[in-house]
C-alpha positions in Angstrom: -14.8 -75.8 -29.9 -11.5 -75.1 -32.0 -11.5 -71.1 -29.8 -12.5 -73.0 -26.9 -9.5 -75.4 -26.4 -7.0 -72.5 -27.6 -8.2 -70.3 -24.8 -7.9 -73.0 -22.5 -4.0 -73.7 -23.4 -3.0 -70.3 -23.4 -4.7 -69.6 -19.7 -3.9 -72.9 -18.3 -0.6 -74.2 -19.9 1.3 -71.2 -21.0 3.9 -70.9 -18.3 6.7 -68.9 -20.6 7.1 -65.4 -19.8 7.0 -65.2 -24.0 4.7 -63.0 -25.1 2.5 -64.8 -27.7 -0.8 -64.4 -30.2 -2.4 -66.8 -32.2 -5.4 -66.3 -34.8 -7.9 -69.3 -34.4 -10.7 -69.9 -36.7 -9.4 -67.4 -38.8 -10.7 -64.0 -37.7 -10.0 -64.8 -33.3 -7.1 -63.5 -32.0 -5.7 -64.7 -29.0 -2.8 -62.9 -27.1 -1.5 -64.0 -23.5 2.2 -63.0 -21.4 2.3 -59.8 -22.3 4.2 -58.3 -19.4 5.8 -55.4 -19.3 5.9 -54.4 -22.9 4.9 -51.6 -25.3 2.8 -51.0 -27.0 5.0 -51.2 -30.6 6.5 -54.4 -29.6 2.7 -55.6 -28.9 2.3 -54.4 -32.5 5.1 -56.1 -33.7 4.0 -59.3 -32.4 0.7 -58.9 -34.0 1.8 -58.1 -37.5 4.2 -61.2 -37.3 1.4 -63.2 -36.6 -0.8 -61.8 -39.0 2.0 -62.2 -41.8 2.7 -65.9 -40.3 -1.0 -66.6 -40.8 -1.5 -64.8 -44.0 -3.9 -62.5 -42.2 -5.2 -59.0 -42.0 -6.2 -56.6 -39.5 -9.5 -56.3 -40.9 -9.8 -60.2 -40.7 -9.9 -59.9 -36.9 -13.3 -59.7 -35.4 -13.0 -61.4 -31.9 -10.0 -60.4 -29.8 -9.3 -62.1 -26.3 -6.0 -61.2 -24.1 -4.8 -62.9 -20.9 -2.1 -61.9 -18.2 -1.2 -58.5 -20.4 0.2 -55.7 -18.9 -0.3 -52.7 -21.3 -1.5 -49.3 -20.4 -2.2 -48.0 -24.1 -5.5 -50.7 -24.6 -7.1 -47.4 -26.3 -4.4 -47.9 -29.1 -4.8 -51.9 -28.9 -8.3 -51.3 -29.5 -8.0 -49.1 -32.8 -6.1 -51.4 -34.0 -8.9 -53.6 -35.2 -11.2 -51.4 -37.8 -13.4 -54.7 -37.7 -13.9 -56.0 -34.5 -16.9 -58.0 -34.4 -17.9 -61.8 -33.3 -18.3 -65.0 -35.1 -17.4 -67.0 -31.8 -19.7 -69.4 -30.2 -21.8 -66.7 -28.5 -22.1 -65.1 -31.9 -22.1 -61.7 -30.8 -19.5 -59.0 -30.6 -17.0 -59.5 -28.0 -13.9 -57.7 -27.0 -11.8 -59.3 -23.6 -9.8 -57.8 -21.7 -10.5 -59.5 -18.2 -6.9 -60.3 -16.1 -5.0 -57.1 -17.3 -3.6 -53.8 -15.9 -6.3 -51.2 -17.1 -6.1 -48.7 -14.5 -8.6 -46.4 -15.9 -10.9 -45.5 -19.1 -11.0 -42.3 -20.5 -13.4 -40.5 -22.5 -14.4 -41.8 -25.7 -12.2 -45.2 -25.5 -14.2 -46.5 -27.4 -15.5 -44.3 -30.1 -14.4 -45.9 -33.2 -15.7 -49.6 -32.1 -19.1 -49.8 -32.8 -19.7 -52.7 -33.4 -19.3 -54.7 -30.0 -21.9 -56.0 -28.1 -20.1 -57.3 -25.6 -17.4 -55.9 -23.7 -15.4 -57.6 -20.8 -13.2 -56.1 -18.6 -13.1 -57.5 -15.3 -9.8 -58.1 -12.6 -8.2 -55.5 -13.8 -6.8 -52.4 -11.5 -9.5 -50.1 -13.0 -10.6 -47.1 -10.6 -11.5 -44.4 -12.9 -13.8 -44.4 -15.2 -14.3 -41.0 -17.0 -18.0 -39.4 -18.2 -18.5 -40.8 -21.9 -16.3 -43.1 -21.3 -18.3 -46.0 -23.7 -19.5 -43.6 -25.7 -19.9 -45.1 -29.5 -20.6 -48.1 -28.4 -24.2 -48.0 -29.3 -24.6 -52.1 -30.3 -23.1 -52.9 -26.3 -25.7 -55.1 -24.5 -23.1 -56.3 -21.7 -20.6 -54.8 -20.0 -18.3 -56.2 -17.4 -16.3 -54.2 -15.0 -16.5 -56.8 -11.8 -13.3 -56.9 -9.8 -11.8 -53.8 -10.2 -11.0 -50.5 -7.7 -13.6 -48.2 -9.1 -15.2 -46.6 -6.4 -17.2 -43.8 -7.7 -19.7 -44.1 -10.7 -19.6 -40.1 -12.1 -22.2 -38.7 -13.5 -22.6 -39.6 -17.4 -20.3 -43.0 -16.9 -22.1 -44.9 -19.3 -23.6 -42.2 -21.5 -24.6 -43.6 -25.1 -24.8 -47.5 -24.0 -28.3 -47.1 -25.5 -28.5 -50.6 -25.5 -27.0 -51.9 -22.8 -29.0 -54.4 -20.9 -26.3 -56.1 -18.6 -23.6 -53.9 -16.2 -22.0 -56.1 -14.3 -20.2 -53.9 -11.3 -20.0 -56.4 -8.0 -16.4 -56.6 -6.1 -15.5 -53.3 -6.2 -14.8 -50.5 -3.8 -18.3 -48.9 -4.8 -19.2 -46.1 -2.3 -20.6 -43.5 -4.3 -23.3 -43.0 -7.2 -23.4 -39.5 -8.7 -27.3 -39.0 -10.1 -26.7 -39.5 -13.7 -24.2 -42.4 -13.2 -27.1 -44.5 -15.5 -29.0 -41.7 -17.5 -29.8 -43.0 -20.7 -30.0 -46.7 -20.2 -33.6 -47.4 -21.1 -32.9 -50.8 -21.8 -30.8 -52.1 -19.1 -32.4 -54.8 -17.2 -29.9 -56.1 -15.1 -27.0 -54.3 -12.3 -24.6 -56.4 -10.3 -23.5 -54.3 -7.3 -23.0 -57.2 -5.2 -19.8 -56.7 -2.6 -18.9 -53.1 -3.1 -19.1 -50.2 -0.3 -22.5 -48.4 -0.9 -23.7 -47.2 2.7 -27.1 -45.7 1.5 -29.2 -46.0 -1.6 -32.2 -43.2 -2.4 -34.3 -41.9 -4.8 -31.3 -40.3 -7.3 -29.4 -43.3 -7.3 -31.2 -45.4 -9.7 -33.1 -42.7 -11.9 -34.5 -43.2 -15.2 -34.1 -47.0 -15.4 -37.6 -48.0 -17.2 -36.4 -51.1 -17.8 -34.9 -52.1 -14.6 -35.8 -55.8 -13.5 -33.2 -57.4 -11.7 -31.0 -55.5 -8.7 -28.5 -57.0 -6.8 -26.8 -55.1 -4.0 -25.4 -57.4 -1.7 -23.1 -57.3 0.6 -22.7 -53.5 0.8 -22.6 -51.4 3.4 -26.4 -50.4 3.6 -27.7 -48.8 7.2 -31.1 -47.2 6.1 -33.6 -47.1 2.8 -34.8 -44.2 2.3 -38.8 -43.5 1.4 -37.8 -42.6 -1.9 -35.2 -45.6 -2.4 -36.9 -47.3 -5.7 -38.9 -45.1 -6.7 -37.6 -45.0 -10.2 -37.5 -48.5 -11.0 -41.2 -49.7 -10.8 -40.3 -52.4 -13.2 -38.1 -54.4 -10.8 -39.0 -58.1 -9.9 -35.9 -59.2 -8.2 -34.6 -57.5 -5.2 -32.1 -58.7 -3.5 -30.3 -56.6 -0.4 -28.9 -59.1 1.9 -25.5 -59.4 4.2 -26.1 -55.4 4.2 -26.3 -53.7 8.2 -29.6 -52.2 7.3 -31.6 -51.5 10.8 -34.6 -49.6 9.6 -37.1 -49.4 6.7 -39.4 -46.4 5.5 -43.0 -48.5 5.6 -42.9 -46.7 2.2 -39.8 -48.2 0.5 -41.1 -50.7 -1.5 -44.5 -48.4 -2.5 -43.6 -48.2 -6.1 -43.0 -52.1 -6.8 -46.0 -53.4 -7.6 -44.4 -55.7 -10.0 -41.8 -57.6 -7.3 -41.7 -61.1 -7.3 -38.8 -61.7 -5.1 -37.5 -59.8 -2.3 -34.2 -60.8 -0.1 -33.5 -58.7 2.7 -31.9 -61.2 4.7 -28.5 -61.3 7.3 -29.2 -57.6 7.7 -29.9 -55.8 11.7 -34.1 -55.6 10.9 -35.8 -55.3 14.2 -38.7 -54.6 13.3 -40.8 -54.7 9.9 -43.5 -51.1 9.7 -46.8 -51.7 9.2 -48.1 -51.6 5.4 -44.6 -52.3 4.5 -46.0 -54.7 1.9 -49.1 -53.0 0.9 -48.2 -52.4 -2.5 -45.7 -55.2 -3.1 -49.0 -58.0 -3.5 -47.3 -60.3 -6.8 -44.7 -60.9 -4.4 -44.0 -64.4 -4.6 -40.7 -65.3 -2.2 -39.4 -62.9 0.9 -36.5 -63.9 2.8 -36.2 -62.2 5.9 -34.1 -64.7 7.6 -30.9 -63.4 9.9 -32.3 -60.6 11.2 -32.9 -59.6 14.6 -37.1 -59.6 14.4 -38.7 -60.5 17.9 -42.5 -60.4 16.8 -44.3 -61.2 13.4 -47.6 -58.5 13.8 -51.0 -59.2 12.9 -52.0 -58.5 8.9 -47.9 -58.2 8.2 -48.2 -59.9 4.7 -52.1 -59.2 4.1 -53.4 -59.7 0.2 -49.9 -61.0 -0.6 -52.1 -63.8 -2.2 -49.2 -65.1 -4.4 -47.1 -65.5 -1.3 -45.4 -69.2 -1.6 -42.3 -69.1 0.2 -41.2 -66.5 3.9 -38.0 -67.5 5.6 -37.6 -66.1 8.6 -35.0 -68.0 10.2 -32.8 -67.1 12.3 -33.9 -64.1 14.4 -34.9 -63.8 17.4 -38.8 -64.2 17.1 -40.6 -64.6 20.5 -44.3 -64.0 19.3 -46.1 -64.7 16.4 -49.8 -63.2 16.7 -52.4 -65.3 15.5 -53.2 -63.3 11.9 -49.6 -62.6 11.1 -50.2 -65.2 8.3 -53.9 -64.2 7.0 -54.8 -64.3 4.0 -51.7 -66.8 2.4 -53.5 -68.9 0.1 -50.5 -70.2 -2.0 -48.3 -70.3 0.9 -46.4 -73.8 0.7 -42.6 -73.4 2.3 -42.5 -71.2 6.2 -39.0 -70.8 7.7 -39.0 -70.0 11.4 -35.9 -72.3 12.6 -33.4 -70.7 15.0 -35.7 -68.7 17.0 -37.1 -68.1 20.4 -40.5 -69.7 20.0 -42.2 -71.2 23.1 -45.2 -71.9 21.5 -46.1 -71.9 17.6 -50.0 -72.8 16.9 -49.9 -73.9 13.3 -53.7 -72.8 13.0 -52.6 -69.9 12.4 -51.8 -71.0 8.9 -55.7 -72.0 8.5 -55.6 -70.0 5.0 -52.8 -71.8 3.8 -54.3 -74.8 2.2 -51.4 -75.9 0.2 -48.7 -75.8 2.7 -46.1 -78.5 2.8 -42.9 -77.6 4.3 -42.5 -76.1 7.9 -39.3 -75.6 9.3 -39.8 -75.1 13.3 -36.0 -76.6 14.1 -34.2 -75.1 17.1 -36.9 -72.9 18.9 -38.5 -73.3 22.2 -41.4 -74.8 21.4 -42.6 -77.7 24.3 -46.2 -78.4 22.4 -46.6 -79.7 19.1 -49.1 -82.7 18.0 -49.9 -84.6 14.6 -53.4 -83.7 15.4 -52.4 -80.0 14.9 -50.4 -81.1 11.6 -53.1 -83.3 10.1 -55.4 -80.3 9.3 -52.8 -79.6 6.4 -53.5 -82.3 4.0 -50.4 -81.1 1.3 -47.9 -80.9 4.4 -44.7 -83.2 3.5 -41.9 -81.7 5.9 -42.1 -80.9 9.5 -38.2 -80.0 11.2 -38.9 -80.2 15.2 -35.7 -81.2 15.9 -33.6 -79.3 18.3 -37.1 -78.1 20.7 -38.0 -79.7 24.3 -40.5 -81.6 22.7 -41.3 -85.3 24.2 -38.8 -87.7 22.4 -42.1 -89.9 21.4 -43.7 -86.6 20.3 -40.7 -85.8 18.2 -40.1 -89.4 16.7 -43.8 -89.5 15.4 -43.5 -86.2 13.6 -40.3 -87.2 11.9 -41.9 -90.0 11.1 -44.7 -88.9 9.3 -43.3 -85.8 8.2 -39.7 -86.6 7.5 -37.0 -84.1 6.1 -36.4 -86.5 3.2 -39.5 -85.9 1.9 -37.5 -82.8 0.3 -35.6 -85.0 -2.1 -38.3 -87.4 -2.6 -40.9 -84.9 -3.4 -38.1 -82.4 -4.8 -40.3 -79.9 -2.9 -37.8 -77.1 -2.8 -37.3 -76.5 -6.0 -40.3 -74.8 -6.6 -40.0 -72.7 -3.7 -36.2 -71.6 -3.2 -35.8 -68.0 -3.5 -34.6 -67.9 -6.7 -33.9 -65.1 -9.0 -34.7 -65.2 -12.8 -32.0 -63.0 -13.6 -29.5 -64.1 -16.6 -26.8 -64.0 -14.4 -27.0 -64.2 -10.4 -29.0 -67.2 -8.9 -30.2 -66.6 -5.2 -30.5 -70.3 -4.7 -31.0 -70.9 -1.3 -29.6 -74.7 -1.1 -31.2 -77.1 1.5 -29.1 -78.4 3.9 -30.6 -80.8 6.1 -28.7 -80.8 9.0 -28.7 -77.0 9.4 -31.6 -75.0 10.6 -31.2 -72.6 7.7 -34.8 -72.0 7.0 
């Protein structure tokens, strides 16, 4: 708590332009306003504060730095022959988010093996040199979010054998040499969320055992290839929305037989290939909402028997045929507001037994009775609003299926495409006066 409330006055209250540090807890240091100043007067300051404090350099074991403008972190670095953690997250930690690190050169970090955490993002980074973490063999998370980096070379993060967080999203990320992640058996988790990648293929992501969590949002994705994840058949979160991808290979997700969510929504999907789930059947949430789909085929999501939640909102879906949803057992949330529907003959969910939410808002649709709903004895929610429906016909449905039943049944929270990942949640929040499902 004591490292806490020190961090919070130097970020928050510290308006002097006086460079300062400040041991807390005897073995944190904490230096902030460091701009435009060398690396001996940096040194300076930091043996005056150690001699203020009656301190050592080998006392220092957590080091945190805010608004600093030095070049020469390498020397900063070696400074502290015992940097290790005893703060709250009681692991290894060395901060240098909000600097001026323009780039990190080969073996940076050699000497400092003890970290297990490293943190270094909104910084001016672009360049990070192959090896550049090497010696670092304790680092399990490693921040570099923010930056300008916009290749990963080959060998990047050689030696991070146990590395299980990279955290890479807001860059300028067009390019992934084939080796950029060689080595990392045990990383689990990649942030590439709002960077420039255009395509993604089977050298991209190679030797990633471990892989289970992907995030590569808001790129600039076209195309995925056959071969796309082929080398990371341990994956259960995929996420790849607000990309421009137009096509995919039927074969794409062949090697995923362990996916459990899948987002590929705001992206230009016109059509889905047949078998494109054959191999994905644990999958549990899809999200194929925002796209520009006109017809759900027959046998689309057959022997996806752990199916709960599909949102497909949001396209422009004229036709549904009548065993697009086969074989859904555990189906209980369908999205398919914002679309061109004239008719929609819930029987066709006849194998979904425990549905409960349908969202139907702002189609087309002219025909919908309670006789068709009552076959669904589990059904809560039913959104009609915003169809040529008969005002009665519409009332009634509200009425007996109304969209508070979301709250009062807290029905969503079971079925929101949500990742399990430690750090990204793809929560997609309910919002009852929009047709977002």
């Amino acid at each position: 708590m004591v490292l806490v409330s020190l961090i919070l006055f130097f970020v928050l209250f510290s308006r002097s332009v006086v460079p300062s540090c400040y041991i807390a807890t005897g073995n944190s240091l904490i230096c902030s306003k460091f701009t435009s100043i060398n690396y001996s007067d940096f040194n300076k300051t930091i043996q005056g504060t150690l001699k203020h404090q009656n301190a050592k350099l080998e006392d220092i074991k957590d080091l945190h730095m805010y608004d600093v403008a030095l070049t020469e972190f390498t020397r900063i670095i070696l400074t502290f022959p015992q940097l290790q953690s005893v703060s709250v997250s009681s692991s290894s930690c060395f901060f240098l988010d909000n600097n001026n690190i323009k780039q990190i050169k080969a073996r940076t970090f050699w000497k400092i093996r003890k970290l297990v955490k490293l943190v270094l993002n909104n910084n001016n980074i672009s360049i990070i040199e192959p090896n550049a973490f090497l010696g670092l063999i304790k680092l399990e998370t490693l921040e570099l979010a923010s930056n300008k980096i916009q290749r990963l070379q080959s060998q990047a993060f050689a030696g991070l054998f146990k590395l299980k967080e990279l955290i890479l999203e807001d860059n300028s990320i067009y390019s992934i040499e084939p080796k950029a992640f060689e080595g990392l058996s045990e990383l689990s988790y990649i942030l590439l969320n709002s960077n420039n990648l255009q395509s993604v293929d089977g050298k991209t992501f190679m030797k990633l055992p471990s892989l289970r969590h992907l995030f590569i949002e808001s790129n600039q994705l076209k195309s995925l290839s056959s071969t796309a994840f082929e080398n990371v058949p341990s994956l259960i979160d995929l996420h790849l929305g607000f990309n421009k991808i137009e096509t995919l290979d039927k074969n794409t997700f062949s090697k995923l037989s362990d996916l459990l969510i899948l987002d590929l929504s705001s992206n230009k999907i016109a059509a889905l290939p047949e078998g494109l789930f054959n191999a994905t059947r644990l999958l549990k949430d899809v999200a194929l909402n925002g796209n520009k789909l006109q017809k759900i085929p027959n046998n689309l999501f057959t022997n996806l028997n752990k199916l709960t939640t599909i949102f497909l909102s949001n396209n422009e879906i004229k036709y549904v045929d009548a065993d697009a949803f086969k074989g859904l057992p555990k189906l209980k949330t369908i999205g398919l507001s914002g679309n061109k529907l004239k008719q929609f003959n819930i029987s066709i969910l006849y194998d979904s037994s425990l549905l409960c939410v349908v969202f139907l808002k702002s189609n087309q649709i002219s025909m919908l009775s309670l006789s068709d709903l009552a076959q669904f004895n589990n059904l809560k929610t039913v959104d009609v609003s915003g169809n040529p429906l008969a005002v009665y016909n519409v009332q009634e449905i509200q009425k007996k299926y109304p969209l508070a039943n979301l709250r009062k049944y807290n029905i969503c929270k079971e079925n929101n495409l949500k990742s399990s990942a430690p750090k990204q949640r793809m929560d997609i929040s309910v919002d009852l006066s929009l047709p977002d499902f």
